[in-house]
N, C-alpha and C positions, 0 to 999 in steps of 0.2 A: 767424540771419540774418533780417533784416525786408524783406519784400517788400511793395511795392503794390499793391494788389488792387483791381478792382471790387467795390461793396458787391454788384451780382446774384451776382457769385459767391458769395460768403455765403448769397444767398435760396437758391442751385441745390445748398447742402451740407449747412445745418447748419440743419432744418425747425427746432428746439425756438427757439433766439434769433431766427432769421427770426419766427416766432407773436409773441413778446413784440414784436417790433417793431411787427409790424400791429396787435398790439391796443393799443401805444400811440401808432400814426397815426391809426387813426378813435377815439382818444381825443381826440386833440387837436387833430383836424379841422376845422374849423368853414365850412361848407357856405355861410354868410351873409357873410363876411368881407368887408370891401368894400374898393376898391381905391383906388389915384390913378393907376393907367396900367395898360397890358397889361402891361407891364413886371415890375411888384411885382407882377401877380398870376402870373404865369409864375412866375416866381423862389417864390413861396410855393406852388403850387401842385409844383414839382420837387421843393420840399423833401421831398414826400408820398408817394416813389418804391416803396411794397410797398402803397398802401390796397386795391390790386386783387390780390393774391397770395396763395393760401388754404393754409392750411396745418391739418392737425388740433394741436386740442388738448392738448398736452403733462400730465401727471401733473407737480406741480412741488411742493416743497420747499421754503418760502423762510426765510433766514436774517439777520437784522442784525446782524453783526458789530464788536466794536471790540477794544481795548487800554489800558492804562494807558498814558499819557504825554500830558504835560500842554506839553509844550518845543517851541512849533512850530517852531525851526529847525533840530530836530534828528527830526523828526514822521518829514518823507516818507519820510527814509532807512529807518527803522525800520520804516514801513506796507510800503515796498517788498521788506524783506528778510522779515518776516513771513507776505506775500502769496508771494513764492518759495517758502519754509521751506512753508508749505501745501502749493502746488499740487506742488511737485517729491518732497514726502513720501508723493503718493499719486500717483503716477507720472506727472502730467503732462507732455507736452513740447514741443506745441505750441497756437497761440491765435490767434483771429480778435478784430480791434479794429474795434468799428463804430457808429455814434450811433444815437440811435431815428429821429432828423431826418435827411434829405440835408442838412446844413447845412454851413456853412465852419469847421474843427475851429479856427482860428485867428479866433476873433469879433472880436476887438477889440483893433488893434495900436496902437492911441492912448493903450491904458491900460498905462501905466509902472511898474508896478509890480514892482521888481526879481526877485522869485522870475518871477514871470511872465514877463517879459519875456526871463530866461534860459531856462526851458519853452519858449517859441515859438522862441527862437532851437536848442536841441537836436531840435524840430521840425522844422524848417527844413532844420534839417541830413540828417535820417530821410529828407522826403517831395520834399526840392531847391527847394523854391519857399515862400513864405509867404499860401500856398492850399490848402488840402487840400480836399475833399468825401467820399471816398473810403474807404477801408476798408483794414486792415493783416493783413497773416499775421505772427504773431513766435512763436521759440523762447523755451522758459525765461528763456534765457540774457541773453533779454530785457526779463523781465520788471518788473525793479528800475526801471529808469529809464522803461519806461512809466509804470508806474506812479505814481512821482514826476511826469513832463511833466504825467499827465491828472490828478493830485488839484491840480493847481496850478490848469491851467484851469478844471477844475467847480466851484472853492472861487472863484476870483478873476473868472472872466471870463463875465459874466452872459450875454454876447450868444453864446457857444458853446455847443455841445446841453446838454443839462442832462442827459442820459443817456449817456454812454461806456461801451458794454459790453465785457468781455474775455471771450469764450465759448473754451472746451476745443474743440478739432477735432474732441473724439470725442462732440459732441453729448450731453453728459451733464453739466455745469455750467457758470454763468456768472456773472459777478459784477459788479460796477458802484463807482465810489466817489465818495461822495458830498461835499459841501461842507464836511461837520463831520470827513471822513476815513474814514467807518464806510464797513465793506465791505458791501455789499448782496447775498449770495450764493443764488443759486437752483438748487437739484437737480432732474433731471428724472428721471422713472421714479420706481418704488418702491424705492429700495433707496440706506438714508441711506447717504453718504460721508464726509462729515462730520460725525464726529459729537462730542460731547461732550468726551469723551474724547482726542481726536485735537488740539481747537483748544486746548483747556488745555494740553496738550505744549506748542505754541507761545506760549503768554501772550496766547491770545484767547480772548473768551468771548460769549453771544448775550445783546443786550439787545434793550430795549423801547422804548424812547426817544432823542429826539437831543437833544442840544444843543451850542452853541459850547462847549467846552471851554478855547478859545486866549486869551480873555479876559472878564474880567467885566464887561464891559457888554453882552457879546450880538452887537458887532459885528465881524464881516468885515474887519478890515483887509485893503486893497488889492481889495475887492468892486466891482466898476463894471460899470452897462451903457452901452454903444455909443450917444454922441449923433448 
């Protein structure tokens, strides 16, 4: 069952993603920014909603994950079911969804691009309205079709966070997916979970590098930002 949640509740549960967050708001803070009305600066300024919330220092782990498969119409199913086959093999069961930005998860409805444009509408359908800010609880059982809606957005829709994280309830891992599909995975504590061993069961393994794999020019089909 997927519930909508405030992101503070997230800052008031789960310290280890709450830290990653702040450290990437006054990452990408910029104190000098100048405005065209109180307006934009209001609105850029909420975006910023944890740069005041302290949190310690997590022990962290990080991973870049991917997969063979080259067929991107047949990608997300596969990253989704992959991403279950994980988390459900070492007993996870439930997950907080939340950006690094307070931003609108639905950036930009102008850009038509059919995989997207069915994303935002299965969005839509989750959060009721086509605005979100906000932050998600979901079960497993969820997790397949999150995961397809947000590789759609952060690959296609430049004007939404560029960070979507899916953190464990049990404050002990999180992961993120990126543009090219690669899961971005982060351990907290000492003591690996993932390990070698475990991702190769599922037909993953940890690399070094990104690249566009979906075609050979390097480009993004259906990639836009917000005019």
């Amino acid at each position: 069952m997927i519930q909508l949640i405030d992101r503070q509740e997230i800052f008031s549960k789960l310290s280890n993603i709450s830290y990653e967050i702040v450290d990437l708001q006054n990452a990408f803070y910029d104190n000098s920014m100048e405005f065209d009305s109180q307006t934009e600066q209001q609105e850029y300024l909420d975006s910023f909603d944890a740069l005041n919330v302290k949190f310690n220092k997590p022990a962290t782990k990080s991973k870049l994950i991917s997969f063979e498969h080259e067929n991107l119409s047949t990608f997300p199913k596969v990253l989704g079911d992959k991403i279950w086959d994980l988390f459900h093999s070492i007993g996870q069961t439930d997950f907080y969804l939340i950006s690094h930005l307070k931003l609108d998860l639905f950036g930009n409805l102008n850009n038509k691009y059919k995989p997207l444009v069915q994303s935002y509408n299965k969005l839509e359908k989750i959060v009721g309205a086509k605005t979100y800010y906000e932050a998600l609880k979901i079960g497993i059982d969820d997790l397949k079709e999150l995961s397809t809606i947000i590789f759609w957005i952060t690959r296609c829709d430049m004007s939404s966070p560029e960070y979507i994280f899916f953190a464990t309830a049990d404050n002990r891992l999180s992961f993120n997916i990126c543009k090219y599909g690669n899961i971005h995975l982060t351990e907290y504590g000492n003591i690996e979970i993932v390990n070698d061993k475990l991702m190769k069961r599922f037909g993953l393994y940890e690399i070094t590098d990104e690249f566009e794999r979906f075609s050979e020019s390097g480009i993004i089909d259906g990639r836009r930002l917000k005019k």
